[in-house]
N, C-alpha and C positions, 0 to 999 in steps of 0.2 A: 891870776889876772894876766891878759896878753902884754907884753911887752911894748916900749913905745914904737909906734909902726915906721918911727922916723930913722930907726937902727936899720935900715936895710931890708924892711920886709913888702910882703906886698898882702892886701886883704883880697878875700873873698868872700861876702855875705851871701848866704841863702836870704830867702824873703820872708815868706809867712813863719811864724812862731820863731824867728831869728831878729829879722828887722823892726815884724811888725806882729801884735799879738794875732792869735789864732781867733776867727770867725765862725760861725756855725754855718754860714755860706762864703766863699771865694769872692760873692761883691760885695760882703759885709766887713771888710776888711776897711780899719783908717789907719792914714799913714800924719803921723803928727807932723803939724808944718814946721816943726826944728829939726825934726829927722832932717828933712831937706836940705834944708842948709846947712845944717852939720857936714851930711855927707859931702859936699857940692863943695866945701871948705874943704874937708879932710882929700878929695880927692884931687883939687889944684896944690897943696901941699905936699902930697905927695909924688908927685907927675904924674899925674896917670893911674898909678899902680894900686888901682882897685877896680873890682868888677863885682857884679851881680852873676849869682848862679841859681837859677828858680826851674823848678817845674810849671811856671805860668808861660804862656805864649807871650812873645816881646811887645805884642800892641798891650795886653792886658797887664805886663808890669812898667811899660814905658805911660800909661794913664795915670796908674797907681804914683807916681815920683812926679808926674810934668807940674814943672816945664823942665823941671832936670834929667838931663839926657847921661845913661853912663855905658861905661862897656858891659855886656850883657850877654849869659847865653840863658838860653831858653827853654822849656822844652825838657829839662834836663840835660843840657849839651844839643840838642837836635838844630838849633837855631843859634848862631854867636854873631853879635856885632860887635865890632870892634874899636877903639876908641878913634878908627877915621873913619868910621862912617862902614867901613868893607862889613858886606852881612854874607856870611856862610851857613848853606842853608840845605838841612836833606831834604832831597824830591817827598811829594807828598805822596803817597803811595793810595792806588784807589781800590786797596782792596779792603780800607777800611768804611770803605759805603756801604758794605754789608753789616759790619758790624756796626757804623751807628742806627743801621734799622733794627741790626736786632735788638742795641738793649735800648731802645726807644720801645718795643714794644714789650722787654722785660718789664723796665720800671713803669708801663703806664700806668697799671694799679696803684702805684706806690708816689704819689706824689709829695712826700716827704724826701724821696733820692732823687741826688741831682747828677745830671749824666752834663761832662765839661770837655765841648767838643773844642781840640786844642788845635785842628789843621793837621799836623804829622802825630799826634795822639789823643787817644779818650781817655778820660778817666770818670770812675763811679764813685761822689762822695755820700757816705753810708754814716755820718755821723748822728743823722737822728734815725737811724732804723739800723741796729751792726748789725738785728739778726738777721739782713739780707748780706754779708759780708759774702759766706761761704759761696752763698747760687753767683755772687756778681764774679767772684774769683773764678769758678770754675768757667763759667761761660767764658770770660776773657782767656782762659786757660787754655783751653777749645779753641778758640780762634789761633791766639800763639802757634797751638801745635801743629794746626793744619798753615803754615804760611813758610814753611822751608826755613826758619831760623831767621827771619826778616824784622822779627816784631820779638818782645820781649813784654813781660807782665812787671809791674815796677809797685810795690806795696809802700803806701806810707799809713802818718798818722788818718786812720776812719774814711782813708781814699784808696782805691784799687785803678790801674791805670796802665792800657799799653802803650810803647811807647818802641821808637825804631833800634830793634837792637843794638844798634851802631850809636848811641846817642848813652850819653853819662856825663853825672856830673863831675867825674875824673878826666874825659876826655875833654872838658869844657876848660878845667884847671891848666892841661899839657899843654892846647893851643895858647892861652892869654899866656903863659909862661914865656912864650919864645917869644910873645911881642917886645917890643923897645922900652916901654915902661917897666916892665917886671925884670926883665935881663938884670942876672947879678944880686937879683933878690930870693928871700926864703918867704914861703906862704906861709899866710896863717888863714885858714878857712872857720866860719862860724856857720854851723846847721842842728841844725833841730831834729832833723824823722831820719826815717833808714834811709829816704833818698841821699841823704850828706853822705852817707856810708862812704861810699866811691872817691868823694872828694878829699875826706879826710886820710885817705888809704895814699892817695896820689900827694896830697903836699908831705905826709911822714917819706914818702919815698926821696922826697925834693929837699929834706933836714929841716920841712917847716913845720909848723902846731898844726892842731885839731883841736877845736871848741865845742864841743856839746852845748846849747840852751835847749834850760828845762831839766825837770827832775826826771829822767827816767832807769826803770830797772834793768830796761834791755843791755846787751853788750854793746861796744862802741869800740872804733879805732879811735876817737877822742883820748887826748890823754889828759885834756882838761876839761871842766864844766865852767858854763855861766846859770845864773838861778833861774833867768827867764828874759823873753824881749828888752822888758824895761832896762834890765843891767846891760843890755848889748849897747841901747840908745844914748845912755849913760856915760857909757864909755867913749863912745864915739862921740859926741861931745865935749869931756874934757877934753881926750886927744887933741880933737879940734882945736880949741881955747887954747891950751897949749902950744899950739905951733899959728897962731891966726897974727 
């Protein structure tokens, strides 16, 4: 179980299968109305010292939470707001107009796959069809390779997605680090898919934890598990109660 976060740490949630259970589509997702205020509690208790870390673009997880507004990257790190408002942002790069025509015309047959145009990234979720996993990976592959190290391919749970090389959710971790709020703190990051990988790699680097949610068999820089969303929400909660 993590620690109380009032010792000196600072959180970092992922969103989907962290915050909030996993959907079979990205707007199938609900976010319980205590999450909200749980969090909204837990982060005026703490000063500040939490942030959201998602592969969603910031309008798509700033709907998901409103009217509560928190620090946020996005994107994977490609997009960070920060708790005054300051938004650091990669250029949008338009060389992926090609590529959302192309796999617009991949999946048209397939309207079971949904192609999630993020602004500085695509992703293909393949959760009701994986046997198109391999054709969506290579094509994004294809694209990657031809673009001079610009872009990167980022694999999660039943979703395939490029995303600007330059963008991580490790790099997302380093900047809220140096902000005012976290200064003087140890992270504790909670994520669910190989996206976390990167994040949990950077707060071990910083002498903070790594949480896994969800059972899985894969390896992990996690050196802890939670069993699923619900125990995250749980948690955060008490905490909350705890210091309210």
């Amino acid at each position: 179980m993590p620690p109380d976060p009032a010792d000196g740490w600072g959180l970092f949630f992922d969103i989907d299968g962290t915050l909030i259970d996993i959907a079979p589509t990205p707007d199938g997702v609900t976010v319980p109305p205590r999450l909200k205020d749980d969090l909204a509690q837990l982060y005026a208790r703490m000063g500040g010292a939490l942030a959201l870390v998602t592969g969603r673009a910031l309008p798509d997880a700033d709907r998901l939470f409103a009217p509560l507004t928190l620090p946020i990257a996005g994107l994977h790190g490609a997009d960070i707001r920060f708790a005054d408002g300051r938004l650091c942002e990669i250029a949008r790069d338009p060389a992926l107009d090609r590529l959302r025509h192309d796999l617009r015309e991949l999946l048209a047959p397939y309207p079971d796959l949904i192609l999630e145009d993020k602004g500085a990234g695509i992703g293909v979720h393949f959760r009701s069809n994986p046997g198109m996993k391999e054709q969506i990976v290579t094509r994004l592959e294809q694209f990657v390779a031809a673009q001079d190290g610009r872009f990167a391919v980022q694999h999660g749970l039943m979703v395939a997605e490029v995303r600007p090389a330059a963008a991580s959710k490790a790099h997302a971790v380093e900047r809220f680090l140096a902000e005012p709020a976290f200064l003087g703190r140890k992270p504790i990051a909670f994520g669910d898919d190989l996206t976390d990988e990167s994040m949990f790699a950077a707060v071990r680097r910083h002498g903070g934890m790594a949480i896994r949610v969800g059972r899985h068999g894969r390896p992990t820089a996690a050196e802890f598990a939670m069993p699923d969303a619900a125990s995250v929400r749980d948690w955060i909660g008490t905490v909350a109660a705890r210091h309210g």
